[in-house]
N, C-alpha and C positions, 0 to 999 in steps of 0.2 A: 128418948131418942137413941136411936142405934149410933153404937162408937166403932161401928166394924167396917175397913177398907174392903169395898165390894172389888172383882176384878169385873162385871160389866153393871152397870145401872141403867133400869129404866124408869120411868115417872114414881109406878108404885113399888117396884122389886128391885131387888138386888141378888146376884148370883157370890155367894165365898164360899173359899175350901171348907169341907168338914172338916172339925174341931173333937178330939176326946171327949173334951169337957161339955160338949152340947149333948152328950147322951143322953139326960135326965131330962131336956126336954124334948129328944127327938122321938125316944121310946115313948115320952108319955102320946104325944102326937099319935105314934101309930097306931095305939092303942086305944084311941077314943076316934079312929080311922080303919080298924079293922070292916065295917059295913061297907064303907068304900072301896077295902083294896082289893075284896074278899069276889072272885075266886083270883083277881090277875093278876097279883104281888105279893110278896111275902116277907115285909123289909122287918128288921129286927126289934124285936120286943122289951127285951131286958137289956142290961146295964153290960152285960158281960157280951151279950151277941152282937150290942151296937159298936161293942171297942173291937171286937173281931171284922166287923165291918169295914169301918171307920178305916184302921189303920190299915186297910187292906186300899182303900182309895187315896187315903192320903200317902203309902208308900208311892202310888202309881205305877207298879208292874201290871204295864197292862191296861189300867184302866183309871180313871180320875172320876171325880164326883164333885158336885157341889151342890150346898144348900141354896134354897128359893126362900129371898127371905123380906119382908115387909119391912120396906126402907122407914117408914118414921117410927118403928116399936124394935126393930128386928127381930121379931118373932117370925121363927120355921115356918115358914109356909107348905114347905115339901122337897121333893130333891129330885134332881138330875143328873144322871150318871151315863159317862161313857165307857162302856166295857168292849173289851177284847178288839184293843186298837191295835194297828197295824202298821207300822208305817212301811218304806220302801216304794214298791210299785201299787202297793193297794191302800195308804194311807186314810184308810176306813178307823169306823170305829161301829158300837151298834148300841142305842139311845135306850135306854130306860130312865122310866121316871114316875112319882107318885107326888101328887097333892095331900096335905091335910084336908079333913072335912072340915075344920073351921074355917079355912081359907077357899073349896070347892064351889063352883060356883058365881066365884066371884073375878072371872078374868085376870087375876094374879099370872095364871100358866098361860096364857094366848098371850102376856107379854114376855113370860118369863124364858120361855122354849124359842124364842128368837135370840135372846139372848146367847142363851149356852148354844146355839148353833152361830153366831157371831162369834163367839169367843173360841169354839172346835176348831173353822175356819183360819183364822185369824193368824200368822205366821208367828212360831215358837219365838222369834226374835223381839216379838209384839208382845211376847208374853201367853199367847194362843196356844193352839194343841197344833196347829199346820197341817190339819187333816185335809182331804181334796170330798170326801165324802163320809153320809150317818148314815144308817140305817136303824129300822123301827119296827118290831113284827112285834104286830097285835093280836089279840083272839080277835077272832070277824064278832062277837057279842059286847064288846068293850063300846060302845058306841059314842061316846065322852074323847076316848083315847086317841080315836079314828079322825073326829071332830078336829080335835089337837091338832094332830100331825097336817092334816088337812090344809088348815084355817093357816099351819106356818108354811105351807110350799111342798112338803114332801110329794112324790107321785107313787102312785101304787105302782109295784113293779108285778108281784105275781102272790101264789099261795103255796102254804107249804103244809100239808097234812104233816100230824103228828110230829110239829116241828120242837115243842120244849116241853118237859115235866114240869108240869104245871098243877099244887094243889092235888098231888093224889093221882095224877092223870098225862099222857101228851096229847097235847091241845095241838089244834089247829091255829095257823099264824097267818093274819096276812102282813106283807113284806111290801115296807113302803120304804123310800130313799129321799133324798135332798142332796146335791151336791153341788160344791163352793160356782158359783155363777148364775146359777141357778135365781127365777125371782123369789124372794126370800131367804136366801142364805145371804 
């Protein structure tokens, strides 16, 4: 049984901060994940690149993260991060995120990705991020990812040629959104 205070919970999942100490098994994870992440992600492999990571989301300049984790084992299921948050007048942030393939497949993230957009929303005094909106750009090939965002309310707003270095490359994005009122946020 997992001893860990999620900050939101659903039936199967649970959203917590990343932890140092989970490096060994989040790198093993990606690593028996690379078929999966391979060409759209590229989350860290070794022990030294996940604490560069890590404490890079749990400092929060910027950007927070949290593990996807399977409420009665809590074993990693995968992670959700929000980077280059903004507050002020644009109170955005922009949504990345990666399953395990042990957990793939099996609706873990069509619950899990409501959550961490419940908790983005969610007023800082709530303990939230008090974001007003996410954003989500895809390769238009990720067909799983697109699904995702889909199935939780995002709408596609437009596309962006050679929008991020990607694996070697700038890829093409398409640019989806969800914002707090929205059905599904």
């Amino acid at each position: 049984m997992s001893s860990f205070t999620y900050l939101r919970e659903g039936e199967r999942v649970g959203l917590r901060p990343f932890r140092l100490a989970d490096g060994p098994e989040f790198t093993a994870r990606v690593r028996e994940s690379r078929h999966l992440h391979h060409p759209w992600l590229n989350p860290p492999t070794t022990t030294e690149e996940y604490e560069a990571y890590a404490s890079a989301l749990i400092e929060g300049d910027g950007r927070v993260g949290f593990l996807v984790c399977e409420r009665g084992t809590g074993a990693i299921a995968g992670f959700v991060n929000v980077n280059n948050i903004v507050y002020g007048a644009f109170d955005c942030g922009a949504l990345g995120y990666g399953a395990f393939a042990h957990s793939a497949g099996r609706g873990l993230f069509r619950e899990a990705l409501p959550l961490a957009v419940a908790h983005a929303f969610a007023p800082e005094d709530e303990g939230g991020l008090g974001l007003h909106r996410l954003e989500a750009n895809i390769q238009p090939d990720n067909a799983a990812s697109l699904a995702l965002v889909r199935g939780a309310g995002f709408r596609q707003e437009g596309f962006s040629p050679d929008f991020l270095f990607v694996d070697g490359a700038w890829r093409d994005h398409e640019r989806w959104a969800i914002t707090a009122g929205m059905p599904g946020a």
